[in-house]
N, C-alpha and C positions, 0 to 999 in steps of 0.2 A: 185025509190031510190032517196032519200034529196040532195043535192049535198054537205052535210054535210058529207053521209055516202059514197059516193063515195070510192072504193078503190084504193089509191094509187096508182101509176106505178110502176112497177118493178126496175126503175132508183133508187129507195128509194128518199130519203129527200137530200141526199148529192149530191155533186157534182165528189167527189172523190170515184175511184176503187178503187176494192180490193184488197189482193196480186198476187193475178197471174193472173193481167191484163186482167181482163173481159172487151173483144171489139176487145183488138188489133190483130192484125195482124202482122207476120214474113216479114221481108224487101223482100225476094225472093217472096212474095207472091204479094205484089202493086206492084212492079216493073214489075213485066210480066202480071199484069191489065193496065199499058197501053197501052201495045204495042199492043194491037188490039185498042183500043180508051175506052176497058170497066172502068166502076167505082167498086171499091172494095166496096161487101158489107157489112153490119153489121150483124152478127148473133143475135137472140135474145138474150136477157141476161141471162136466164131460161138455153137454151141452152148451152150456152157458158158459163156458170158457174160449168153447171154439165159434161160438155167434159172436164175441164181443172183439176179438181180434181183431185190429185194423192193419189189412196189409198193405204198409206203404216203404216205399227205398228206405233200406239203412242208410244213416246220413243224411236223409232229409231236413232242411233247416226251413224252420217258421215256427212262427206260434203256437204253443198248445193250450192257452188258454182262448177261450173266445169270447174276444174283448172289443168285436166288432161295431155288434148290438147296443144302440142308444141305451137312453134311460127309458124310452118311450117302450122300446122292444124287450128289454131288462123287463119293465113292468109289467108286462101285458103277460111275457112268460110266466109269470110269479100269480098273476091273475088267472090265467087260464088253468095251471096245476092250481088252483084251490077254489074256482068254480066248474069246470069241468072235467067229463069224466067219457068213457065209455066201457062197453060191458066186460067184465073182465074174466075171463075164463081160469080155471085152476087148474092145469096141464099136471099130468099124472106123473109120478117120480118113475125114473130111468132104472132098472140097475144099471150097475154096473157090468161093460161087455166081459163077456168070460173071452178065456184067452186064447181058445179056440176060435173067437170071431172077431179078433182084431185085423187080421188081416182082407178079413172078407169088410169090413168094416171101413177101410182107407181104401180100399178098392171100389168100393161103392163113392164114397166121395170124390174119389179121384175120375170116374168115369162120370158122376153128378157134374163136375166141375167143366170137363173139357165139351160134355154136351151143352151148356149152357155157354163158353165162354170159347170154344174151341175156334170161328172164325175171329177170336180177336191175339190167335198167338201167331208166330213171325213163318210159321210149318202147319202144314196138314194135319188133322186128331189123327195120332198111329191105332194101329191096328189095338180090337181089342186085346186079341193074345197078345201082343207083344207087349201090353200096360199090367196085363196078369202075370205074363211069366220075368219080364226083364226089366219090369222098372222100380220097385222098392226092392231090399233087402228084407224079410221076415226072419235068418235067423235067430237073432237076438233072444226073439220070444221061445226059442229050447230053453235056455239058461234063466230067463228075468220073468218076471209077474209085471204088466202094464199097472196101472195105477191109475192113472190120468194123460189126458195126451190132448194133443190142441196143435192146429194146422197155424204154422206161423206165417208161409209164403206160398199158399196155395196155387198149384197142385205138386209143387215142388217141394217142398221141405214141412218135415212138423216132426215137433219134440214130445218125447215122454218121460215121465218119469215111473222109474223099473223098480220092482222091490226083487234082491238077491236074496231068495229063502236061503240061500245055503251061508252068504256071508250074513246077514241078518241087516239087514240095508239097505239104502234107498241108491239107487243111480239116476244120471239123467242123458237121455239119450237124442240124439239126434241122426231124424233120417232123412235123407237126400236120397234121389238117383242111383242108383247100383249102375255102375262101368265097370263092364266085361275088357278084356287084353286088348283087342282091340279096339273098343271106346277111349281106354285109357290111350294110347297111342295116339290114336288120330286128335284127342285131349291135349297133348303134348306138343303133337303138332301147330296145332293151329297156334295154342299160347306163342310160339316162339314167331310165329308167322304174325300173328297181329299185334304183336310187341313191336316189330320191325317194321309191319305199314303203319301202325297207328302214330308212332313215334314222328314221322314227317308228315303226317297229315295235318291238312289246316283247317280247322273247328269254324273258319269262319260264321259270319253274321251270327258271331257272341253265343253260340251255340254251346252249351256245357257240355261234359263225355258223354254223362245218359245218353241224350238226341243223338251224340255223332254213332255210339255203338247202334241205337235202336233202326237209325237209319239207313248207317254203313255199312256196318260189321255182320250184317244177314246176310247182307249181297258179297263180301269176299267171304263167308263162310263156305257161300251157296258156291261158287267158283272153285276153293279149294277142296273142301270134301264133298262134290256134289255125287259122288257115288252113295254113300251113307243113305239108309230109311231114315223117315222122317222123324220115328220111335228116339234114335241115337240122335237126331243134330238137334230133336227138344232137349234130351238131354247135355249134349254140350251148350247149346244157346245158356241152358240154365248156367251151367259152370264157367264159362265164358264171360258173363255176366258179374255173376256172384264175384268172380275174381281180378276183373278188373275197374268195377265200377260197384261193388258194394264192400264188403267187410269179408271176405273171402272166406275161411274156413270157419271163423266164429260168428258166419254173419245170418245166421237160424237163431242160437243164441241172442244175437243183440237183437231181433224181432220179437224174441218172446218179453210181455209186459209185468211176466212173474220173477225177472230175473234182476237183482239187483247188483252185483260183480259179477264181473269176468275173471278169474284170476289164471294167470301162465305163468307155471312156475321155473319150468326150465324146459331144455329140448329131450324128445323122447318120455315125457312125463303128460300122465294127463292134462286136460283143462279143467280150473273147478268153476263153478259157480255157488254165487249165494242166493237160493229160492225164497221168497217171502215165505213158504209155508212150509220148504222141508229144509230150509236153510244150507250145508254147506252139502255139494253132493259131486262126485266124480262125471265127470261127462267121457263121452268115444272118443272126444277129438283130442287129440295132441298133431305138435310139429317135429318135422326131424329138425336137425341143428341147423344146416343150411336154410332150408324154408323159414324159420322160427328169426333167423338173422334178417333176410331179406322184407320179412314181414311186419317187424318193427321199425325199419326203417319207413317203412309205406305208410303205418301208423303214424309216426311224426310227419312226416310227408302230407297227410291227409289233413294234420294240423296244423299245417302253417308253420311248421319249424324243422330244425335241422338235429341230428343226434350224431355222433361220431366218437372215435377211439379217445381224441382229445378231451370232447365234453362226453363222458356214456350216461349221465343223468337225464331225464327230461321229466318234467309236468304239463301239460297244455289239456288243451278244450277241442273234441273234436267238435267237427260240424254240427251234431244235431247235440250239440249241448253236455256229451258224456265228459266225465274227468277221466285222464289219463296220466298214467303214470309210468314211465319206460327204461329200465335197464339194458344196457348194450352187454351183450357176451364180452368176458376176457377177463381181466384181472381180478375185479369187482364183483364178478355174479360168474362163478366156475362151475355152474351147473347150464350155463349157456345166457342168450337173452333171456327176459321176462319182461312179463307185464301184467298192470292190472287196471282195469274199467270198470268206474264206478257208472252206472247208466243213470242217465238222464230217465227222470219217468216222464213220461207220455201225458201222463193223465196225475195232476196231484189231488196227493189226501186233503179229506174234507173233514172236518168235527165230527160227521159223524162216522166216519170210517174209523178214525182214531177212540170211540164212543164206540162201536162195536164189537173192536179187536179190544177194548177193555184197557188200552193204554191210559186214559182218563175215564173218569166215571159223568153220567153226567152232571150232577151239581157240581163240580170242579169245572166245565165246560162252561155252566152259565156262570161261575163265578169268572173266568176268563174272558166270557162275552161281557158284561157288567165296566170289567177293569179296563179293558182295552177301548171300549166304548167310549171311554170316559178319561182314555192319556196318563192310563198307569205304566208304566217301566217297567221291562222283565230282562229278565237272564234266562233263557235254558243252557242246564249245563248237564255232561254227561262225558260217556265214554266212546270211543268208538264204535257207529254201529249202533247207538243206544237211539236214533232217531230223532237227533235235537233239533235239526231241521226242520223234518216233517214234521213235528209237534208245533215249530214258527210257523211253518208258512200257513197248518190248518188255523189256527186260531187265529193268524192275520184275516183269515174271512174277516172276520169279528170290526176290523178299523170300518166307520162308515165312508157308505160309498163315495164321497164326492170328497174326502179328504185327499191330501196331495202326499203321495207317499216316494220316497226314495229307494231305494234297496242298492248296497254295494258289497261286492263277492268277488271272492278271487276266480271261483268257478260257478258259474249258473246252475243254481238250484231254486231260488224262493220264485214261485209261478203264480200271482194273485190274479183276482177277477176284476181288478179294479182297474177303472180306466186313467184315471189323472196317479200314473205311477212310472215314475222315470226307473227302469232299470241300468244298472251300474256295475263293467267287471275291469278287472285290474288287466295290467297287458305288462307282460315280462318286455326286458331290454333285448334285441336283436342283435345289439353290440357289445361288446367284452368292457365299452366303458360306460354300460347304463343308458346309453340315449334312447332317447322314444318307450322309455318308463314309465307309466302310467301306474302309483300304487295307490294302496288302497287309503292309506291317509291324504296324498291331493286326493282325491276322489271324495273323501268324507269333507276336506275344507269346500271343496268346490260344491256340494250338498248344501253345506250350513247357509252357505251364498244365495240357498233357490228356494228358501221358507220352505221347510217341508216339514210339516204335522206329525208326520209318523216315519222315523226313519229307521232301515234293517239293517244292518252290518252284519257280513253272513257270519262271521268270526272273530274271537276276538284272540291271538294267541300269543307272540311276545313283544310285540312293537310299543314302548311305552307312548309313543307321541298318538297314535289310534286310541289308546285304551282311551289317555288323557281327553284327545279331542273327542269322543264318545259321552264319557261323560261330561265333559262341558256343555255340550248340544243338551243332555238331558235336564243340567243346571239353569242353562237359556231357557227352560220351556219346551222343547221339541220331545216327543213321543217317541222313545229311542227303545229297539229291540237286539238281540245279539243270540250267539250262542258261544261255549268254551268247553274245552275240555275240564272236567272237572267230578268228582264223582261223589261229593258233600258239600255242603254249605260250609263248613271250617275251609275245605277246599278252598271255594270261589273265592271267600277271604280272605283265607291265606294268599292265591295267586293275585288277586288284585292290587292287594295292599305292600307288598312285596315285592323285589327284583325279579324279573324286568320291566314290569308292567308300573310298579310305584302311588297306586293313585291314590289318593290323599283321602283320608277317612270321611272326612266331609263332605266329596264328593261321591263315596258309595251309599251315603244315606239318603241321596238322589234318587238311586236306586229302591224301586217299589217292592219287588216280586221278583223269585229265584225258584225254578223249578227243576228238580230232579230227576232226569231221566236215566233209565236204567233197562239191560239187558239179561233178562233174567228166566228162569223155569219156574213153572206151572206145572207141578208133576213131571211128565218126560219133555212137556213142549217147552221150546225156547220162546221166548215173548218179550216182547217191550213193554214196559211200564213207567209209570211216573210215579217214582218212588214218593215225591214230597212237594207239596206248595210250602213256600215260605214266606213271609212278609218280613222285608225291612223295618225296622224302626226306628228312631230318632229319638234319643232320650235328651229332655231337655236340662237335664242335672247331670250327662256327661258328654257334651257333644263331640268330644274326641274317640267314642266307643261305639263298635256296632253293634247292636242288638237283633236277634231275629224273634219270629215267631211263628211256627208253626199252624197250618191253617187245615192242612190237608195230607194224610201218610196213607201209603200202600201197606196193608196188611197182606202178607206172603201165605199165609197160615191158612186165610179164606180167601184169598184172590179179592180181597175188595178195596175201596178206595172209601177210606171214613173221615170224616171232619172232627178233627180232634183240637180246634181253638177257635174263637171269634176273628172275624176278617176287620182287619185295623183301617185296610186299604177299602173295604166297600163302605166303610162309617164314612171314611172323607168323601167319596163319591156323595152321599146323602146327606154332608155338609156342605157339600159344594155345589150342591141340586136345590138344596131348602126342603127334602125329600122328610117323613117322619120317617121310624126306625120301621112304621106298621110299611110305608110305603115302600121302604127299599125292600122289606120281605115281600111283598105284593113283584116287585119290581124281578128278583131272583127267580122267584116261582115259574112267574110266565114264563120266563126265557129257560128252565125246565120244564116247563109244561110242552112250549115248541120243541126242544131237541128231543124229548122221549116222544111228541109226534111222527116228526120225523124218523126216528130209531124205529118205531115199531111200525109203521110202514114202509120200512125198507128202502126210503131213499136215502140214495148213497149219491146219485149223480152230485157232480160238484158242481154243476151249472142251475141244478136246482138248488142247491142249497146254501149257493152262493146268492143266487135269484130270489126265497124268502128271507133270508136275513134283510137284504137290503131293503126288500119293500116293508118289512118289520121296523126297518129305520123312518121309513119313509110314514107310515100311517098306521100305527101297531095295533089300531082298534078293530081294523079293518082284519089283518089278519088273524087276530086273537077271535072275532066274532067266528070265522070263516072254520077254526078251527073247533071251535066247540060246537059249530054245527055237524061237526064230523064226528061226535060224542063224545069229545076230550074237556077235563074239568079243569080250567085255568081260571086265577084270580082277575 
């Protein structure tokens, strides 16, 4: 093989994980590797991406924070990771399977699965031959190089991503169930057959669709095709499923936790996605024109709202929190409908995820833990894509726990661990004259009404009376967070002080901190980064002028993050503390001392690192001791 054709490593092209932290490791888990003198080791990626997978219904709505847990159960977790331990083994690195044994490789799991789980499906485990010869497709792998691959809805569906030696490129692929002529048929059948029972059927005693299909729809399967092996009606149960009651054709995609868009660009055209690690990549799936119509209807449908020739625009929120956004075919979009999903993550970044993948370094971290601690004001601002969000919500770890915080969004994104935290999203008008409008400015006045300490506003974009009433709250005293499109500091000022938005000079010196996020390369890999810490300043010989300062720049050159000015905003902190100057650097240290702890034991859980922050709030000598018993040198 060329060394042209070589195939990638399973690390992909990036440098940055996934969402649910493929590598790390749980605090109780290094902490009791060393206390024999072992080294924690790494699982392979292969591995440790398909153990970490949670398969649950597309569409699922609840909580993905777990904010159940008192203070009493909060603490005891935070105590337990840093008193106890148990023996930790270092599991041997995987290769990577060659490509002659991927198929033998999903077959092995796929008959793992049905032995262990087989009396809990709605059909008989089929035959083995019929699971060897007729139930995935293995072509694909003539043409592609696997990569990495991971079970999304076991034992039914799982994604890869394929390296095309010949195009020189990454794909991403998804495999289901392979249906033979007549699978498809009797496929076709049934849809139109339980389109037309399910349609008058009565869901009674408040029963949702899941229940009524898992209940019903086996037994008029079992009556209609009951000729069919048991091999074929798994497979249709699955598709049957999948298409009436989860996300149908992209509904593998929306289970995978690596996937951050959906995008459909028109009919007869691929699906793309955007991978946290190989970013934008071609998928199998596309729609013909008809399907691709019918399916974005069901998409607004799924959201609570209506799309049509009259209105062909939509935005809405599906159930489990994704944005959407949906084009009707015809005048406006001649390449057919489209759509695009932005997904909801499962699991949010935590400091030190965002500290790993190198988008902050740590001393910028603890200067952000410090600031925020302490009801300093920020701005992230950025581009599309540049991750201003997930830069807000990790570092809201940072607010202490028992403060009362608000968050309001037009779409659900900021997910903290805190429990005294009223979440807040706007609700579009259902009528053509705005009634039953819920925007984000009442939502922000009705906030300022409920004392709250630390308030988020997911965005801040042309609305002058929001900008206004933002910064007023931060005028009053309130601990106020944002993000904006913007891509410099003359940027943010220019847009702020300016048409639409207007807001009066005096009022942006309120403003503490501005930070610069950015979507950039690293040699070939694409990355996020946070280009620049900035500090407001207040000159008191032009109080009509804003002045910045510089604290913190990303150097592109070395990939590092260096401190290039004194922090104006951690001086006030240690004026406002009664703190000496020896103290606040004593004060900075530690809380780098903790997050390179953390860093280099590989916890990434956000439930732990949500869990020592707070008890760090709570009694810091306790866990400063705890940690240097673990051989780390802190002030």
């Amino acid at each position: 093989m060329s060394e042209n054709d070589e195939t990638p490593g399973p690390g992909g092209p990036s440098g940055e994980g996934t969402a649910d932290g493929e590598g790390g490791e749980t605090l109780a888990d290094v902490l009791s590797g060393g206390d024999d003198g072992s080294t924690p080791g790494v699982a392979s990626a292969s591995a440790t991406a398909e153990a970490s997978v949670e398969e649950t219904d597309a569409g699922e709505v609840g909580p993905r924070v777990d904010t159940e847990a008192d203070d009493a159960t909060s603490t005891a977790r935070a105590v337990r990771l840093l008193e106890q331990g148990r023996e930790q083994q270092s599991p041997e690195r995987e290769s990577p399977l060659d490509q002659s044994a991927v198929r033998e490789a999903v077959l092995a799991d796929l008959r793992e699965y049905l032995d262990e789980h087989g009396d809990e499906l709605a059909v008989d485990t089929p035959e083995r031959t019929f699971l060897e010869e007729n139930f995935f497709d293995f072509s694909y792998l003539d043409a592609y190089q696997e990569v990495e691959r991971r079970w999304v809805n076991k034992p039914f569906a799982y994604v890869s991503v394929l390296y095309d030696p010949r195009e020189r490129e990454y794909r991403y692929h998804v495999s289901q169930p392979a249906l033979d002529e007549f699978e498809r048929y009797v496929r076709a059948d049934l849809v139109e057959y339980l389109r037309n029972s399910l349609m008058y059927r009565d869901l009674g005693g408040g029963r949702e669709k899941g229940e009524v299909f898992e209940e019903d729809v086996v037994e008029l399967v079992r009556e209609h095709a009951r000729s069919v092996d048991d091999g074929t009606m798994l497979k249709l149960l699955y598709y049957l499923r999948r298409d009436f009651i989860q996300f149908g054709p992209i509904d593998a995609i929306m289970r995978d936790p690596a996937i951050e868009d959906v995008s459909c660009d028109g009919a007869n055209v691929p699906v793309f996605v955007y991978h946290r690690a190989y970013r934008d990549l071609e998928t199998n799936v596309e729609f013909s024109a008809e399907r691709l119509s019918s399916f974005t209807v069901r998409l607004a449908q799924r959201a609570g709202k209506t799309i049509s020739v009259s209105d062909p625009l939509l935005d809405a929120t599906l159930p489990d929190g994704s944005r959407l956004q949906l084009t009707l075919g015809g005048e406006i979009a001649t390449r057919g409908a489209n759509f695009t999903i932005r997904k909801f993550s499962d699991v949010p970044f935590s400091p030190i995820d965002l500290t790993n993948w190198g988008t902050f370094s740590i001393e910028e971290m603890a200067y952000f833990w410090l600031a925020i601690e302490n009801n300093k004001s920020l701005i992230f601002a950025g581009g599309t894509g540049s991750g201003k969000t997930s830069s807000l919500n990790a570092i809201s770890f940072f607010i202490p726990p028992s403060a009362k915080v608000i968050s309001i969004e037009d779409t659900r994104e900021v997910d903290l661990p805190h429990k005294n935290w009223i979440q807040s999203v706007t609700r579009s008008s259902a009528s053509e004259g705005g009634r039953g409008e819920v925007s984000m400015y009442r939502l922000l006045q009705a906030a300022l009404r409920q004392r709250p300490e630390y308030l988020l506003v997911g965005e801040i974009r042309t609305e002058e009376r929001v900008a206004l009433t933002f910064f007023q709250a931060m005028g009053t005293g309130h601990t106020a967070y944002t993000t904006m499109h913007a891509d410099s500091i003359d940027t943010v000022v220019n847009r702020l002080q300016n048409p639409p938005l207007n807001v009066p000079t005096a009022m942006i010196q309120d403003l503490d901190v501005i930070a610069i996020q950015k979507q950039t390369f690293v040699g070939e890999d694409r990355v996020r980064r946070n280009q620049q810490v900035t500090e407001v300043l207040s000159p008191e010989d032009d109080p009509l002028s804003i002045r910045t300062r510089d604290v913190f720049r990303w150097d592109a050159s070395s990939d590092t993050h260096r401190r290039v000015g004194e922090s104006g905003v951690l001086g006030e902190v240690a004026d406002e503390r009664g703190w000496s100057r020896e103290r606040l650097a004593a004060e900075v240290e530690r809380r780098e001392g903790l997050l390179q702890f953390l860093v280099e034991e590989s916890v990434t859980d956000y439930r732990d690192v949500a869990a020592l922050v707070k008890l760090y709030h709570k009694d810091p000598e306790y866990v400063l001791e705890r940690v240097r018993d673990r051989g780390y040198d802190l002030p």
